[in-house]
C-alpha positions in Angstrom: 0.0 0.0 0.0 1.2 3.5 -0.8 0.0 6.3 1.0 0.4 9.8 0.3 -0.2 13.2 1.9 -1.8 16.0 0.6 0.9 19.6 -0.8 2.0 20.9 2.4 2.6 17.3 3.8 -0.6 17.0 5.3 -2.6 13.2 5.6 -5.8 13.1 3.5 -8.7 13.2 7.0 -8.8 9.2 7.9 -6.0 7.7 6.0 -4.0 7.0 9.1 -6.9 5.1 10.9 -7.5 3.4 7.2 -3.3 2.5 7.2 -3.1 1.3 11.2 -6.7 -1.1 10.7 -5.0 -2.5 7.0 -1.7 -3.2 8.9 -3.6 -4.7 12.1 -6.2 -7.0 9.5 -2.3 -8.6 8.4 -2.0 -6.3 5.2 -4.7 -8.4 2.8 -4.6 -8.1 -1.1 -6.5 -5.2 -2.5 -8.7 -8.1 -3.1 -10.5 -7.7 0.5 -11.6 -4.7 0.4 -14.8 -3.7 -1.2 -17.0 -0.7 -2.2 -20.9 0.0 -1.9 -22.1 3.1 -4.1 -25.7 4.9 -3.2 -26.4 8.1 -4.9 -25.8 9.6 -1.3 -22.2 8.3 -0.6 -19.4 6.1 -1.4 -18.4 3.4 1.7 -15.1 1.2 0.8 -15.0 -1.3 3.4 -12.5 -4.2 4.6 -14.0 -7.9 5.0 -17.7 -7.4 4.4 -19.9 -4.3 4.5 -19.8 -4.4 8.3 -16.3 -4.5 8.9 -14.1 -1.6 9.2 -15.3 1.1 6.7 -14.3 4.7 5.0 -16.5 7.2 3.3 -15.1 8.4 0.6 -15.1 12.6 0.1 -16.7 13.6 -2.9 
């Protein structure tokens, strides 16, 4: 995984919780993680839908 901060060197708002919970689930393959799309937000989620999730900014 590659994460990278924002000009100025600031994190993107949840991208260290979204790092520490990918490193504490063992690092999995891009291949567990998951995304459910409603015309109100954008959720990707690790596992299963009720497993450790982000909304996405639009």
């Amino acid at each position: 995984m590659t994460a990278r901060r924002r000009p100025g060197g600031q994190w993107c708002p949840g991208r260290r919780r979204a790092i520490t919970v990918w490193q504490q689930a063992g690092a999995p393959d891009q291949t567990a993680f998951g995304m459910t799309v409603t015309e109100e937000e954008q959720i990707v989620w690790l596992g299963s839908p009720d497993g450790p999730h982000w909304r996405l900014l639009a």
